[in-house]
N, C-alpha and C positions, 0 to 999 in steps of 0.2 A: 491546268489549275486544279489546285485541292478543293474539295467540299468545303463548306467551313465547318469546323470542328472535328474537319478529320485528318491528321497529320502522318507528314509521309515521310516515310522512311526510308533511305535511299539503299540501307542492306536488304531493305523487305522488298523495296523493288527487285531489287539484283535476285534475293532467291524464287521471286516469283518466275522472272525471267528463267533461270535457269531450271525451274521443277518444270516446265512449261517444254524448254526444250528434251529435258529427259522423260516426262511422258511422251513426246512424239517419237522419239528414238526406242523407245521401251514398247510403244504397242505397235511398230512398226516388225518390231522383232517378236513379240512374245508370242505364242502357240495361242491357238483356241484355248485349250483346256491345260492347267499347269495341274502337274500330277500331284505336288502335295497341297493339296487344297481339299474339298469338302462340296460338291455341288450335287444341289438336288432341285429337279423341276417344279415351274410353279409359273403363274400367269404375269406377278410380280417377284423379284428377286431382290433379297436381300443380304447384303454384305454381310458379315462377320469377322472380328480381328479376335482372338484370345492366346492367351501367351502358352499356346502346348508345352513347348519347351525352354526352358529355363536359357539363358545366354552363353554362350558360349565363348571356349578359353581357346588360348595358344592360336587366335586370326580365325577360328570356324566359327560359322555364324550363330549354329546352333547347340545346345548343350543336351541336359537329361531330360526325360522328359517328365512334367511336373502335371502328376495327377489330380490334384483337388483344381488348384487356380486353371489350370489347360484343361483336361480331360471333364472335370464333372461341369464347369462353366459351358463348354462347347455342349455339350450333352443337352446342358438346359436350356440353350438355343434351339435344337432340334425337338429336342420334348413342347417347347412352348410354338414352336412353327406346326407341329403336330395338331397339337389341341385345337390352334384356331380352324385350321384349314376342317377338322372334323365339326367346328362348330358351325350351327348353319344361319344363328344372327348375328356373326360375328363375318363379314367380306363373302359373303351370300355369292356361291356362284362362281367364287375367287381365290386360288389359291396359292398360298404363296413359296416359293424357292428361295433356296439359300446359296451362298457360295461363302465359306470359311475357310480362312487364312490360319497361317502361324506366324504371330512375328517372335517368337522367340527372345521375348523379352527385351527386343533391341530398338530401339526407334531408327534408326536408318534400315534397318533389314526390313522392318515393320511397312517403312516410305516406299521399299522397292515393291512388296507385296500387293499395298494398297491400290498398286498404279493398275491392278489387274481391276479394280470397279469403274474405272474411267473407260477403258477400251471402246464400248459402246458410242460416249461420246465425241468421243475423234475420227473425224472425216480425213477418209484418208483420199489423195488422188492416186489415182489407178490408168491415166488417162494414158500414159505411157506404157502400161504393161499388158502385153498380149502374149497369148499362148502360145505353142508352136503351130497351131495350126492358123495363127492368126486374129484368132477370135478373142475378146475380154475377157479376164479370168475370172470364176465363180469366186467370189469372198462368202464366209458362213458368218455372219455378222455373231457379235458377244452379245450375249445379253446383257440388258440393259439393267442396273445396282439403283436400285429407286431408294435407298437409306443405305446406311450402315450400323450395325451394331457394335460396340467396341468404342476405342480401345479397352484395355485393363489400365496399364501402367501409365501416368498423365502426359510423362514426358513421349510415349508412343502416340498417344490422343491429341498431343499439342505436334507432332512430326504429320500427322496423317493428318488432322483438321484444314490446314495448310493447304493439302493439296485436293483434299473435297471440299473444299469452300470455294475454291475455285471455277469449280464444275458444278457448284451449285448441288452438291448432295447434303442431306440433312445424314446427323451422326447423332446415335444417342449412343454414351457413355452407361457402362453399371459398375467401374469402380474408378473411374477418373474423380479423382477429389483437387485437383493445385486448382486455387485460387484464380492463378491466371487465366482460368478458362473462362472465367464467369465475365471474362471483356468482351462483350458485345460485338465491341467493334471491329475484334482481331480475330475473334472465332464465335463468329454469329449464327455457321449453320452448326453448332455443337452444344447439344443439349444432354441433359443426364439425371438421371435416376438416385442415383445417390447426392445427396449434401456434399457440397464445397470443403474445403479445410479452413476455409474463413469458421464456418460453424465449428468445426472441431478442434480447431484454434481457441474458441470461446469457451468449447466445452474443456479443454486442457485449463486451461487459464481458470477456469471457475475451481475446474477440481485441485488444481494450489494452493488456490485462497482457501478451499472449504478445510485442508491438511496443515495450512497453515506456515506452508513453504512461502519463501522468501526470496532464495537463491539457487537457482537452477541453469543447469548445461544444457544444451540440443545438439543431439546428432543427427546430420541427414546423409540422406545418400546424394552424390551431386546426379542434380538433373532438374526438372522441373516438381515435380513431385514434392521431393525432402525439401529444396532449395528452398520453393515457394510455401509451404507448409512449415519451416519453419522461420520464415520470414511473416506470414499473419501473426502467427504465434506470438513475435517479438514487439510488432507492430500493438495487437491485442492488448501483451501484457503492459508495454508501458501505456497506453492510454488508460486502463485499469488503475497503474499503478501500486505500487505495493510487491515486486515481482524483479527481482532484475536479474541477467541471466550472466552465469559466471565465467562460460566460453560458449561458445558458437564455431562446431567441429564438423566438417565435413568430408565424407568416404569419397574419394573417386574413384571413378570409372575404371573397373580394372585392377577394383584394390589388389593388395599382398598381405599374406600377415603379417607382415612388418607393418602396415599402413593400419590395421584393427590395432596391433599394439601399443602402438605410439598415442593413437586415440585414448587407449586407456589410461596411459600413462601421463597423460593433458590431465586426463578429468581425476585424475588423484592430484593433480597440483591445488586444486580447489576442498581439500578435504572435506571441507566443513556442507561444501554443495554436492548431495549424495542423490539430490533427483534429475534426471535424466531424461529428457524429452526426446524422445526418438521419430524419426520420420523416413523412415527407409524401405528398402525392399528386403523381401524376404531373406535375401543371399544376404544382405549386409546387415540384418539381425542375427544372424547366424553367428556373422563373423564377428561380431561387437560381443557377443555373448560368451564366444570361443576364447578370445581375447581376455574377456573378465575371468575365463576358469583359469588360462593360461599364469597372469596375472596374480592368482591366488585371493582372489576381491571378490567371492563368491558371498553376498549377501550384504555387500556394502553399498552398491548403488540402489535405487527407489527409479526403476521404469518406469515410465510413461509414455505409452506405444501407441501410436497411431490405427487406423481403422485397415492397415497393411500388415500389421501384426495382427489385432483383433482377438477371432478365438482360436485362430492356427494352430496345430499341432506342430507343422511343419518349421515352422521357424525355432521351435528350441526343441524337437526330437531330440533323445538324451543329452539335454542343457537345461531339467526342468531344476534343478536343485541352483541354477542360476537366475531363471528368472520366477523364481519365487516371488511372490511378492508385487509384482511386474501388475501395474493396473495400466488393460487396456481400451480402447475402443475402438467398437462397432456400429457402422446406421442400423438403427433398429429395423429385425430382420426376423423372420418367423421361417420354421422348417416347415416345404413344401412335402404334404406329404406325399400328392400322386409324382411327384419325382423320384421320391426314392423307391417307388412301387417300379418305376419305368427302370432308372438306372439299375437297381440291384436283377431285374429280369432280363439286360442287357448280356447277349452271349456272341460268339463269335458267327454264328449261324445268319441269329436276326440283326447284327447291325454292320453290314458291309458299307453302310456308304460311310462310317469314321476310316478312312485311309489310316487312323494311329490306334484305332481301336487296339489293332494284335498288337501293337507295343505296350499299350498300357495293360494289354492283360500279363504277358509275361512280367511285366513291372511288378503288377499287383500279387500275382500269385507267385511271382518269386521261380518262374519257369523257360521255358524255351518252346519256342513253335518249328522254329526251322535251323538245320545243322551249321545251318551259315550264323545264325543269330551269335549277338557278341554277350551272350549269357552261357556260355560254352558249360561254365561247373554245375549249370541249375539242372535239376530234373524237366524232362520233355512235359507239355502241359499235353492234358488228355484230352480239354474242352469241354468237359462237365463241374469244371470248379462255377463255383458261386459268387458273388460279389455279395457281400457282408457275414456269407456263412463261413468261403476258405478264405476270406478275406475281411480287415477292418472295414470296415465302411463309416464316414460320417460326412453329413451333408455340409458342401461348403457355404461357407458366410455369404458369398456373392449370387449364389442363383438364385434367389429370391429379385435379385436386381437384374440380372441376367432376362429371366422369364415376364417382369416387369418392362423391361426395354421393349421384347420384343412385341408384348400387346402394346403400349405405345403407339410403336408403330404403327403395329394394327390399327389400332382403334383413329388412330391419323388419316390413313387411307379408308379405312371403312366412311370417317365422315369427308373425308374428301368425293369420295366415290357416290355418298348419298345426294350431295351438293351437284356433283359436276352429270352425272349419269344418276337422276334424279330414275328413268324409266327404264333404264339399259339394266341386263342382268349381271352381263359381264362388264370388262374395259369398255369405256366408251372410248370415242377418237379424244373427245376433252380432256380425260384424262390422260389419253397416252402421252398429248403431245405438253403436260402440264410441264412446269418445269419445278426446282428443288424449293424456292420461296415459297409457291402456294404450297406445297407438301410442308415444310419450317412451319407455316403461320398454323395449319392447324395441329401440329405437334405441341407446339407452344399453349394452344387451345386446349389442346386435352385434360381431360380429369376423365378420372373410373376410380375402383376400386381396384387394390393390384390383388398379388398372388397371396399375400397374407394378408388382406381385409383392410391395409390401412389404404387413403388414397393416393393416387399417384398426381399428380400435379406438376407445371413448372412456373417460376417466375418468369420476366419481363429476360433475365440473361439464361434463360435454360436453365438454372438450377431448381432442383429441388429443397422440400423444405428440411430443416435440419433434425433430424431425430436420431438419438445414439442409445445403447444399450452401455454400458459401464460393466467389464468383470475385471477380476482378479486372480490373480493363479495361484492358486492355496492347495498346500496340503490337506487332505480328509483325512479323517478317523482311519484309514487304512492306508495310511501313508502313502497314498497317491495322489503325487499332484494333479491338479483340473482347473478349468475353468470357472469360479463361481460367480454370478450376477450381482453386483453390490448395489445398482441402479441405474439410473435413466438419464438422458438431457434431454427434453422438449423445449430447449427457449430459455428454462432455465434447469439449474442443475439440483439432481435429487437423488444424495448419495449416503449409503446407510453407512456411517461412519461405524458402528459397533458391528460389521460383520468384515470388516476388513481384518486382515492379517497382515504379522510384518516378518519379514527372515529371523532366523537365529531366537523366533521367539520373544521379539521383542514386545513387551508390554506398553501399549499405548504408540501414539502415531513418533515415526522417527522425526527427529528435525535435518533440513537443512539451509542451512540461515549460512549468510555469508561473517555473520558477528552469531556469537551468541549472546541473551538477552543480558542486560546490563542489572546490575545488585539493585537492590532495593535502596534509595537515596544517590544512585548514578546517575546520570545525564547522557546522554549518546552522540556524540561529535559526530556528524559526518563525516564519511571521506567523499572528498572530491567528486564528481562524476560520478559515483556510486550510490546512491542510498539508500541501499541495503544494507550497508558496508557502514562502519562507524566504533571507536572506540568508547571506553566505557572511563569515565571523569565520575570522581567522587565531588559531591556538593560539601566542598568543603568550609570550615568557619560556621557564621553564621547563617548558609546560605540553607535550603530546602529546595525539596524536586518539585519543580511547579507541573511540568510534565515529562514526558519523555525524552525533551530536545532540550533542555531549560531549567535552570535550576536561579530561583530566587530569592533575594534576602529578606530574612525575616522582619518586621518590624522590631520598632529600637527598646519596647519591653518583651520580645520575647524571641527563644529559643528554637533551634530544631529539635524534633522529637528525634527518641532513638535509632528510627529508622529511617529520619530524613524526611517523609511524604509530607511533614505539615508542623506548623508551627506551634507553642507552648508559650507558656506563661513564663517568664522567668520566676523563679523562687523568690521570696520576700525574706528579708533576715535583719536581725538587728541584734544587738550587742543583750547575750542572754547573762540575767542572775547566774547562772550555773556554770560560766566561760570562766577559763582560769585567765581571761584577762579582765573580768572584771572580778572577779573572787577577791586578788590582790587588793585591788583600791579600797573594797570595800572593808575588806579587812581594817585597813590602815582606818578608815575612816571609823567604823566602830568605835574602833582605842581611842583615836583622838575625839571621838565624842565623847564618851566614855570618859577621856580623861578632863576634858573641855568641863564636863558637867561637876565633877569633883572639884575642878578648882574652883569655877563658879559658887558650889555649896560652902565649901571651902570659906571663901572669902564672903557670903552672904551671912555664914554662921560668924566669923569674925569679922567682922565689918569697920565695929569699933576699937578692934586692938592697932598698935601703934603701927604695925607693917603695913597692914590694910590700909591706912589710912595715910602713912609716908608715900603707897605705891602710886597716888592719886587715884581713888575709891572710879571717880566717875570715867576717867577717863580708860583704867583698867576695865572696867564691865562694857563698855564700850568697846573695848580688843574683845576680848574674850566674846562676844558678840560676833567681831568678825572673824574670830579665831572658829567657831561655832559654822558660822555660814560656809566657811572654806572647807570643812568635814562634810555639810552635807549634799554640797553641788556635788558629790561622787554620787549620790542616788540619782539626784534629776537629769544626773551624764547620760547612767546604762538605764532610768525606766523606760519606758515603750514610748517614744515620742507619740503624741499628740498635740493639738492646740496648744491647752494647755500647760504639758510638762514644756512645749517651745516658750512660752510665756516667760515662764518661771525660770529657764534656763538662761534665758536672757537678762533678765532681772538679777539671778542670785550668778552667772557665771564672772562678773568680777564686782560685781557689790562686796562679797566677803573679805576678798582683798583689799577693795577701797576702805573699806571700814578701818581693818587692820591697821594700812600703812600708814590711813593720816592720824590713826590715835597717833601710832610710834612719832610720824613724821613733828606732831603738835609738840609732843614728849620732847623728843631730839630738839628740834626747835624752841623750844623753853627754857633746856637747858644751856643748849647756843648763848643765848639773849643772856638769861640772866649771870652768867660767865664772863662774856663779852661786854656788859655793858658795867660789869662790878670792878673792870679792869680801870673803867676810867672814874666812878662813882660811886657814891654808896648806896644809891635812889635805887630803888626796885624798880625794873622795866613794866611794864603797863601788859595787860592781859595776859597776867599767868594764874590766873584767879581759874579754880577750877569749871565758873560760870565760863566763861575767856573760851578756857580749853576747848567744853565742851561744844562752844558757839562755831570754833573756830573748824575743829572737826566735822560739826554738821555739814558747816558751810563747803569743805572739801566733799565731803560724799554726796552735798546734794549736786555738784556737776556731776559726779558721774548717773545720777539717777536725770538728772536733763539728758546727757546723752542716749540714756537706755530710753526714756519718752518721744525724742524724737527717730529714734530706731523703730519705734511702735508705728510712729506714723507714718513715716518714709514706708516700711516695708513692714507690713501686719504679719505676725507670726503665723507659719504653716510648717505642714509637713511636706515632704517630699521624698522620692525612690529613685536614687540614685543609681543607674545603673550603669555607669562611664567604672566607678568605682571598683568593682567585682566581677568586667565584660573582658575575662583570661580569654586569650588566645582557642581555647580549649571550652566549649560554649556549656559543658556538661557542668563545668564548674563554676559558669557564670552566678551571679546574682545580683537581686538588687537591691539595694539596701536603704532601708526606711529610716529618714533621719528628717531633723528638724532642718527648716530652711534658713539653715548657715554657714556663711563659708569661711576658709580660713580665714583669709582675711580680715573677717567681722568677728572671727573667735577674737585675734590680735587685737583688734581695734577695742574694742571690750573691754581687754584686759591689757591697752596700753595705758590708757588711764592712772591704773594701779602701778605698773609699772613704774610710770614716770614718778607716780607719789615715792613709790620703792629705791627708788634711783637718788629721788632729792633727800628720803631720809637718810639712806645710804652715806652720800656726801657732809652732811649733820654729822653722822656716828662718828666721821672721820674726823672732823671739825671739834667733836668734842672728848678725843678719845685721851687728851691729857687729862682729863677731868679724873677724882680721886676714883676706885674701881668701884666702889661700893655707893657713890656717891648719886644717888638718884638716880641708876637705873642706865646710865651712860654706856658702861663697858658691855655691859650685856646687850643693850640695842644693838650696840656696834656689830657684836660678835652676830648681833640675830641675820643684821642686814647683809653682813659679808657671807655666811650660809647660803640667804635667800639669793644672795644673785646670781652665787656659784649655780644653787638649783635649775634659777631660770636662763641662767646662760645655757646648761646642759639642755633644758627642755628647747629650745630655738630651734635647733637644726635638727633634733629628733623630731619634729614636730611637723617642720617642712621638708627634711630631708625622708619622708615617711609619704610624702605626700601624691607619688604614682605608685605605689605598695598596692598590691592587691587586699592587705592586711590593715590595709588606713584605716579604718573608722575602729579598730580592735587597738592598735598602738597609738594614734593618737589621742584617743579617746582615752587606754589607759596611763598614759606618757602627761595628760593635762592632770588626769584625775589624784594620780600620783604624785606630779610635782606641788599641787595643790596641799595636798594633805602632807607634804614634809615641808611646806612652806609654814602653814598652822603648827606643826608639831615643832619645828625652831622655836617657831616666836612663844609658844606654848611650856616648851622643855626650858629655855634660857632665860626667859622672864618672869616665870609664875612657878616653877617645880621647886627652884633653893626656898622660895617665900613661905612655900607648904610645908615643908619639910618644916622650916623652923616654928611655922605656927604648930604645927601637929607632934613633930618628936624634941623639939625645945622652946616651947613655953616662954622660959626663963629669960632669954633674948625677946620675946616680943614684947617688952616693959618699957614704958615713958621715961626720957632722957629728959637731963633737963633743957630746956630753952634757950635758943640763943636769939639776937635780935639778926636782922637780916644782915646788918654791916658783918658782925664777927662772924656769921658764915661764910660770906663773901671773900672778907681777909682772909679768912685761914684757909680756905681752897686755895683762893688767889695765891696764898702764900704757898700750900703745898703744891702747886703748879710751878713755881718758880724753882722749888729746894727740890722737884725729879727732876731737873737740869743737870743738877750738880753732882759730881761726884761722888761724895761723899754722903751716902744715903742710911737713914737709920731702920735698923730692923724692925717691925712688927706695925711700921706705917707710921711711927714717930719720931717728930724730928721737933729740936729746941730752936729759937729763934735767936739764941745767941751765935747760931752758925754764921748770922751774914757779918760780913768784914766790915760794909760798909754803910753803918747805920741811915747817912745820908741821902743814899741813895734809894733808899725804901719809902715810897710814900706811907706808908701803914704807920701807925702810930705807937711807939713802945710798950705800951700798954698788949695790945693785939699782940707784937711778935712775940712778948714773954707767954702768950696763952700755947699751951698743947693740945694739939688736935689731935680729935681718936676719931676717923676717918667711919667708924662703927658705929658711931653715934650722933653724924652727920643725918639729919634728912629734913626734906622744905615740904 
């Protein structure tokens, strides 16, 4: 049965099983002392793994050998076992041994190596094995690995934790950063020095957002390390959000350069995503870099390297003109300087127990120690070179964690040792026979100060707390690239944006976004599962950018502004004096005021002469009245609506006409009658008395002024802003147009009124059009009314047929204004212009005829009504009454038919 809440895994059984049988088979066979290794005496012994040599190709295990991360790390192991053992309040009495491995950058090779700190604790039976003399054989027991220092590489630290968790050895890490270590449960005796890549997952992720990336790649290297490092990353970014990642690449094991190129040639598929989250090992920075020169992409990707890149020289040694630009991180780490005092005094004399020393020195100085060495072309080394005088030297990133691990430790056992051997100077038995948990608990306990003054600490999973340094690899003033410090992460992130640099010179931070940002008045679509990713939509019509996902309509008076982000007022317009569509009307209307007024004078100055007075005095000034109001509803059309010009408009838009048509209509109608009724009589028909007329008239126009009163009350004159009217397609050109609250409809209904009067006189004209031409004003009615209806037939369909025109209130407005003022100027030209004429350029015709009684006018129309039947017609409008054949048949009486009628000198 499982614990509860601890879940078993039946592969982790199996490799438990199986490391279990290959430690017994491994320390059954392995030598006391394995020759590449590093052992030095001490009361306690401590492990050490560090990656001397780089991995190795073509099946060997081991490759070149790697001076900064192997060579100066191991160093700082011994320099810091040094220190304490000379210190004497530091394991008083107690000194401690080392035994250091190489795993060679390999985690299975790393697994084989490690199995040499277990030896100790396996009991072997020997019960069967006797000498030849019979006797038990001596065994020289191992000494016993009370911690381990190491791994470097995570996926090495997650191979070896494995199999010292088993045995109960605590392991502190000083560059193990994957995530996955920080599980308790799976590796609970592995503690470390350095921050997790949870932390520098958050520090990546912050420094994004602070550049203002959006869309970005990761490359890792496969193993635990990359894998896990940039799986926080992903994890990080989207809970953040705001960040989404455009491929997710990964180098295996054993890359090719075909396998770096192919990488590169992904991450161009994404152009627009030029930053680049990297999580790898040295070798496959190298190769991703190699790749990008190969490539010819030298300054197009935006690095962002992991605390395995860091400040390395090593990973872009001449590849600096590629990773220009490249901002990396480091756990914040201070240069040791009694180490560089120890390592630079390092010679081959004083330090025999590095079994690699003499390799890394021929490495370093570029020589040969022995004829067999495979540096055959270098010059023999003399043994008095220097380390930083014939040689670079700069302190690596890691020994600060290095030398931290291993007081740690210390400082672990010292309070163990104070605890358990409270009075003992040296080991007591309590402590010998402790086992790895109480050594774990107070590792975990510990705090000091480390080698660079900050403190060292760990949480509840072994980890440390998270602190990073932030540089950048820039060009200086002497065109040498470097590392420069741009800032810090403690928790949170503090990065000097104006000391950063960018390749090629680029001014200001590069972008890369998976969209670029969308125009001013755009809207941003998502894509799908993406949102980062999104197309760019114009707020098109009426609509405005409400924000960046959204675009909203405007209210129903107003516009978008030019640039979309907000909305405007629509324009206000109304039909101006200065429009050549009202210029026309007004024009027209002038004259016929103008001319209105004249005849008026006109006929006020004679009043009493006989034309004036045949024209019917009252019922003419009465036209000419509404001849008058039809001229000047063209102003109260186009003035500026307000209340009152609606008022007025309403009032005088068909009063002028009703006026009009029922003088004519009362006219026509009189002459009807008394035509009509002289057919069968000689009686004069009743109410053609000029009182009659004008009663008769009033009483016509006052329906229409009922109608226009109860329009007042139904619906009180207002203005209104039309903006259905002028709302184009194209919203720049919209407007809205300030008009009185009228609609066609109610213009027609208005002015049906009139119409219908126009219509009934219409019918009269026709009714009276035998009537002699001169003869009171008949023929010229006639002619007025068949003008005016041509007019208003034309204006109908111009009027509605105008009526979705973005131009309606300009055409209909000048289409009524117009038809109006050639309705007046008919009735104006054809009724009153011959009358003027003869008052003003002949006189001589405006003289008193003599008198007829009503019968002899009757007759002799009557009779000239009958004789334009006939064929036989006399010129100049006179005809004798001896033409009829058939005296009998003529009611009129002989008398009457002998009289000659001079059609000129007819009027009632």
């Amino acid at each position: 049965m499982a614990r509860p809440g601890v879940r078993v895994n039946l592969s982790s059984m199996w490799r438990l099983f199986w490391l279990m049988s290959t430690v017994v088979d491994f320390a059954l066979s392995q030598e006391t002392y394995a020759p590449h290794s590093i052992r030095t005496q001490g009361h306690l012994t401590l492990g050490g793994l560090f990656p001397v040599h780089s991995r190795g190709i073509d099946g060997a295990p081991c490759g070149d050998l790697k001076k900064e991360n192997g060579i100066q790390r191991l160093e700082a192991m011994m320099y810091a076992l040094d220190q304490i053992n000379l210190d004497e309040q530091l394991l008083p009495n107690i000194t401690l041994g080392a035994r250091v491995l190489d795993t060679c950058s390999r985690d299975t090779y790393a697994l084989e190596q490690s199995l040499t700190f277990v030896q100790a604790l396996i009991t072997k039976d020997t019960s069967d094995v006797r000498c030849t003399n019979g006797e038990p054989p001596v065994f020289v027991k191992p000494e016993k690995v009370v911690g381990v220092i190491g791994a470097s590489a995570s996926s090495v630290s997650i191979m070896v934790a494995n199999i010292l968790r088993l045995f109960q050895i605590p392991q502190i890490s000083y560059a193990s950063t994957a995530p996955e270590l920080s599980d308790d449960r799976r590796y609970d005796f592995f503690s470390r020095v350095v921050p997790p890549d949870s932390f520098q997952a958050q520090a990546m992720v912050d420094i994004i957002r602070a550049l203002d990336w959006t869309y970005v790649s990761t490359v890792a290297s496969e193993g635990s390390y990359g894998e896990k490092g940039v799986e926080a990353f992903t994890q990080i970014s989207k809970e953040a959000g705001g960040i989404c990642i455009a491929q997710s690449l990964k180098i295996p094991h054993n890359p090719k350069l075909e396998d770096y190129d192919k990488i590169i040639q992904q991450l161009l598929e994404t152009h627009h995503s030029r930053a680049v989250i990297i999580f790898a090992s040295e070798e496959d920075i190298r190769g991703v870099l190699n790749a990008t020169k190969r490539a010819n992409q030298v300054g197009h990707f935006l690095w962002i390297g992991s605390d395995s890149w860091g400040s390395k020289s090593s990973p872009i040694h001449q590849l600096e003109d590629v990773a220009v630009g490249a901002v990396t991180i480091l756990p914040k780490r201070s240069s040791i300087k009694g180490f560089d005092e120890y390592f630079t005094g390092l010679t081959l004399e004083n330090n025999r127990r590095n079994v690699w020393f003499a390799e890394f020195w021929e490495e370093n100085f570029d020589c040969r120690l022995l004829s067999a060495s495979k540096r055959e072309d270098s010059r023999k080394c003399t043994g008095q070179e220097r380390i930083g005088i014939d040689s670079k030297y700069e302190q690596e990133g890691k020994v600060q964690f290095v030398i931290d691990a291993v007081y740690a430790m210390a400082h672990a056992l010292h309070n163990m040792h104070r605890d358990l051997c409270p009075d003992h100077p040296g080991i007591c038995p309590q402590m010998e026979a402790a086992d790895g948990k109480i050594l774990l608990r107070y590792i975990r306990n510990t705090s000091f100060n480390g080698s660079a003054g900050t403190s060292v600490v760990f949480n509840k999973n072994g980890d440390a707390p998270g602190r990073y340094d932030l540089f950048q690899f820039q060009m200086t003033n002497s065109s040498t690239p470097e590392y420069k410090g741009v800032g810090q992460w403690v928790e949170t992130l503090q990065l000097r944006l104006e000391e950063l640099q960018w390749p090629d010179g680029e001014q200001g931070v590069p972008i890369s976004v998976c969209s670029l940002p969308c125009k001013t008045g755009e809207r941003k679509k998502k894509v799908k599962g993406m949102p980062c990713c999104w197309h760019c939509e114009l707020c098109d019509g009426y609509q405005y950018q409400y924000d960046e996902t959204s675009c909203r309509l405007c209210a129903y008076n107003m516009r978008p502004n030019s640039n979309r982000t907000a909305c405007q007022p629509i324009p206000i317009i109304k039909l101006e004096w200065h429009s050549p569509w009202a210029i026309i009307p007004v024009f027209l209307a002038m004259l016929g005021i103008i001319a209105t007024i004249f005849v008026m004078a006109t006929f006020v100055r004679y009043n009493d002469t006989p034309i004036v007075r045949a024209s019917g005095r009252e019922l003419s000034y009465v036209l000419l009245t509404g001849i008058f109001l039809c001229y000047i509803i063209t102003f109260l059309m186009i003035a500026k609506p307000d209340v009152a010009v609606c008022a007025f408009r309403r009032i005088f838009l068909g009063l002028g006409m009703c006026i009009s048509y029922a003088a004519l209509l009362t006219k026509t109608n009189r002459i009807y009658r008394i035509f009509e009724q002289g057919k069968q009589t000689v009686t004069a028909p009743r109410f053609i008395s000029p009182t009659s007329q004008i009663a008769i008239t009033s009483s016509l126009i006052c329906v229409q002024l009922l109608g226009v009163l109860v329009w007042f009350a139904v619906d009180p004159p207002n203005t209104i802003i039309d903006y259905d009217e002028q709302k184009t397609i194209n919203p720049k050109l919209a407007r809205g147009v300030l008009k009185c609250d009228i609609t066609d409809l109610q213009i027609i209904c208005s002015l049906g009124y009139s119409i219908l009067l126009m219509v009934t006189c219409t019918i009269y004209a026709i009714k009276t059009r035998d009537v002699p031409e001169d003869f009171n004003e008949a023929k010229p009615i006639g002619f007025t009314m068949y003008t005016t209806c041509i007019v208003w037939l034309a204006f109908i369909p111009i009027f509605f047929g105008t009526a979705q025109s973005a131009e309606k209130l300009y055409i209909q407005t000048t289409t009524l204004t117009i038809s109006m003022n050639l309705s007046a100027s008919v009735a104006l030209g054809m009724l009153y212009m011959p009358k003027v004429y003869i008052i003003i350029f002949h006189p001589e015709m405006n003289v008193q005829k003599r008198k007829r009684s009503f019968k002899a006018v009757v007759t002799a129309a009557t009779m000239s009504s009958r004789l334009s039947q006939k064929p036989n017609e006399r010129p100049n409008g006179e005809a004798k009454t001896e033409l009829c054949e058939n005296p009998a048949a003529d009611p009129m009486s002989q008398a009457t038919k002998k009289t000659y009628v001079s059609y000129n000198n007819l009027r009632i």
